[in-house]
N, C-alpha and C positions, 0 to 999 in steps of 0.2 A: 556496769554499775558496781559490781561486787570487786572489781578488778581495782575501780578505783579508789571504793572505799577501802582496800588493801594498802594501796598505795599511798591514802592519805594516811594511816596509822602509820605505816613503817615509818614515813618521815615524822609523826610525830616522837612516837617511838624506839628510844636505840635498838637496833639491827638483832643483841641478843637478848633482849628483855624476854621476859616473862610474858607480860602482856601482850607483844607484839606477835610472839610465836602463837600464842593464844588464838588470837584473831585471825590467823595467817590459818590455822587450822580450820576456825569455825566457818569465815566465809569460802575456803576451797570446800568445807562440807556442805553449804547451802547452794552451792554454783553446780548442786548434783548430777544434773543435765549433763554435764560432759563426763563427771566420773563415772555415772551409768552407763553412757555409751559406752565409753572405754572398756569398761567391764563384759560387759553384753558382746563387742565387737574380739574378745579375745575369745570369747567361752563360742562365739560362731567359730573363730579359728583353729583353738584347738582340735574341734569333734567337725570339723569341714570333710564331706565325703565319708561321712558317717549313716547309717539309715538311723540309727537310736539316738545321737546325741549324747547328750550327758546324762540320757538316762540309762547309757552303759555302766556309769559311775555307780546309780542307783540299783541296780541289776547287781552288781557285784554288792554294794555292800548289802543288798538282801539275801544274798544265797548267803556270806560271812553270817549274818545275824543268825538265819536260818539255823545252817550245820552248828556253828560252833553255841549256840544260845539252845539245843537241842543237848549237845554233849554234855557244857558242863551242870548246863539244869540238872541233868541224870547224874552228875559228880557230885554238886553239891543237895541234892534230893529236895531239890524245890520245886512247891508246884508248877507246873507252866502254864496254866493259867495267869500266873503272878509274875514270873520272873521271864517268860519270854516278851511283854512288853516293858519291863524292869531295862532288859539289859539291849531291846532295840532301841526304846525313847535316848538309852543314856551310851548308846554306840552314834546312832546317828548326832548327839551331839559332841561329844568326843570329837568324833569326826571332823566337825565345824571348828574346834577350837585346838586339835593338834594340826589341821591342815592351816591355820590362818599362824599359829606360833613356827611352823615350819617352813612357810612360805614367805612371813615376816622374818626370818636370819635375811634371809638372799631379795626383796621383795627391791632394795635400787642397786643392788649389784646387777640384778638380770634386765633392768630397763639403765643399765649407764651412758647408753650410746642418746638415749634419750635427754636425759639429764642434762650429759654435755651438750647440747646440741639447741638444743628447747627451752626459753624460758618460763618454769611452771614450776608453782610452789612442790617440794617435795613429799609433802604429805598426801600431795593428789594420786597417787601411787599405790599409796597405802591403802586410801580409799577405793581406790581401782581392784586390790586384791580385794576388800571386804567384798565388794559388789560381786566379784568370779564367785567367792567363796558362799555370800550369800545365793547366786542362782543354785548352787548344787545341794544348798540343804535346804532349800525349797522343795528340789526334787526329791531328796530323799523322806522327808515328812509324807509323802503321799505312803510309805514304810507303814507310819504310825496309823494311816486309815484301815490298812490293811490289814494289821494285827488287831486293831478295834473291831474290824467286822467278825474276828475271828473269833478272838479271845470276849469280846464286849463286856468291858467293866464299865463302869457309872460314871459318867461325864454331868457336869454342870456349869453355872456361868464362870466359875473358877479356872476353867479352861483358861479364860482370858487375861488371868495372870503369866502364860508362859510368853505373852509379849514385851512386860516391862519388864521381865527375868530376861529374854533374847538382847532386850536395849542393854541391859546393862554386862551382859557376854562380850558382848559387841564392844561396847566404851573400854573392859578391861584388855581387850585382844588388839583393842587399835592401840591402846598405852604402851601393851607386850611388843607389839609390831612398828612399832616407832622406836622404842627404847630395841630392839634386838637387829632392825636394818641399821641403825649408824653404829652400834654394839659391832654386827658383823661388817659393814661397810672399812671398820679400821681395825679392828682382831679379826682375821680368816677363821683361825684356828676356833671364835665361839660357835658356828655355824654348825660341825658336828657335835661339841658337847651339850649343845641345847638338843640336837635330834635325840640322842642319848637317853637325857632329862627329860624329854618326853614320854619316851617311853618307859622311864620305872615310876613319871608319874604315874600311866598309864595303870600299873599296877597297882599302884598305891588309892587309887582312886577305887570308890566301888561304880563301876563298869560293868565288869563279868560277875564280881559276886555281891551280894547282897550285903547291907549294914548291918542286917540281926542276926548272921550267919558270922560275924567278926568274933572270935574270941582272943582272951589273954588280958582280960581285965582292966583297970584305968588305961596302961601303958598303950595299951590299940587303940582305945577309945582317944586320948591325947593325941594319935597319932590322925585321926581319922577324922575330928573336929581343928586341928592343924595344918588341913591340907585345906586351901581358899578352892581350888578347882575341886573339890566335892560341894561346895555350895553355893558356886556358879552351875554345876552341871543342876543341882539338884532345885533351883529356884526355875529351869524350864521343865525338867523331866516330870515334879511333882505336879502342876497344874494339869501336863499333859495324860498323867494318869491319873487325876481326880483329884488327889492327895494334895493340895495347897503346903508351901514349907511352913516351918514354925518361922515368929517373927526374926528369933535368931538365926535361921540361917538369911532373911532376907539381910537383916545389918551386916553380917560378915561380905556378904557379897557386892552388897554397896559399900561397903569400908576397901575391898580389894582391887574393884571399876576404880575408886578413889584414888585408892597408890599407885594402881596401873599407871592410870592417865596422868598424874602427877609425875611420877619418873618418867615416862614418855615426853610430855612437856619440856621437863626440865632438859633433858637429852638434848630435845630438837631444837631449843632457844639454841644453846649452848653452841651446839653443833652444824647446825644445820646448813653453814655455810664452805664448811668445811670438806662436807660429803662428795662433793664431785671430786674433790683434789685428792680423794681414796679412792674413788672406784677405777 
């Protein structure tokens, strides 16, 4: 059914429209059933003849939180009470969101044989990463229980906002991961300067250190309400740690899900027919 309501829009619709890409999107995301398998059926593959799984993934980045959210707590003299679930809630998402911008460079380069071969919209792919990427910070969230049995700060129904903060993570990274596979699928050369750009976002982001620990006056402060991945991270982290965001970081964050997915779009109308005859 979902196949053929595809099929009756494309023909109503020219090939690179707006709206055709649109819908070519939204029904391979409702046909979730197979992009879930898919997902599921890699994440058994890659950890196959594993005893842990991909709770090896989680393992590692617990002993990382551990050691290093231990060091530089004591660098920057913060309590840990406060900053060791600060800087786990906003590593394990981090995590989520430079693995899904890192795996979206290469995300139809690494399935091309597929591509050529298979006919299925390209965005089902994408989706396929979300889903890997969503199992493993499923696992790592079991992170955040841990440090709450520990540390236990005040939780309430506000918790509940770190899921439309998640939905709209998600909207921006599938935008990012559309726009940076056909970005990389026909420039090689962006695939390491986005790893790159990851990582002095990485810095630039408060992560490791704290926002009221920032000095150097307006100029940081510009700097630090101009960076959109501080108010993605921080519309899941804050529920998670009691702390609900102010309303402005929620509009910057739905303004940025917005541009994502808008230049993702645009790309993939544009392009999207093109992609096999690059990989």
């Amino acid at each position: 059914m979902a196949m053929k309501s595809l099929n009756r829009v494309l023909a109503i619709e020219p090939p690179h429209s707006l709206p055709a890409a649109f819908e070519e999107c939204l029904v391979t995301f409702l046909d979730f059933e197979r992009w879930v398998i898919l997902a599921w059926t890699d994440i058994r593959l890659r950890y196959r003849r594993t005893v842990l799984g991909p709770w090896w993934a989680t393992l590692s980045t617990g002993a990382m939180i551990g050691s290093v959210g231990l060091v530089f707590g004591g660098i920057f003299g913060n309590d840990s009470s406060k900053y060791m679930p600060f800087f786990a809630a906003g590593m394990i998402i981090w995590t989520f969101i430079s693995g899904l911008l890192l795996e979206g460079c290469g995300v139809f380069m690494q399935v091309a044989g597929l591509i050529k071969s298979i006919p299925a919209p390209l965005v089902l792919h994408v989706y396929r990463m979300l889903g890997r990427q969503a199992v493993v910070l499923a696992h790592h969230l079991i992170l955040m229980v841990l440090m709450w049995a520990i540390f236990r700060w005040s939780l309430s129904w506000e918790l509940l906002l770190a899921v439309p903060g998640l939905v709209l993570v998600s909207v921006a990274l599938t935008g990012a991961s559309l726009a940076l596979g056909i970005l990389c699928a026909r420039f090689r050369d962006i695939q390491p300067i986005a790893a790159t750009l990851v990582q002095f976002l990485f810095l630039l982001t408060p992560i490791v250190w704290m926002p009221q620990t920032l000095r150097g006056g307006a100029a940081a402060r510009l700097l630090l309400r101009g960076n959109p991945l501080y108010d993605l991270v921080e519309v899941v982290r804050g529920p998670l740690l009691g702390e609900p965001p102010p309303v402005q970081t929620w509009l910057i964050a739905i303004l940025a899900a917005g541009v994502s997915l808008g230049l993702g779009l645009a790309l993939y109308s544009r392009f999207r027919h093109r992609v096999p005859y690059w990989l």
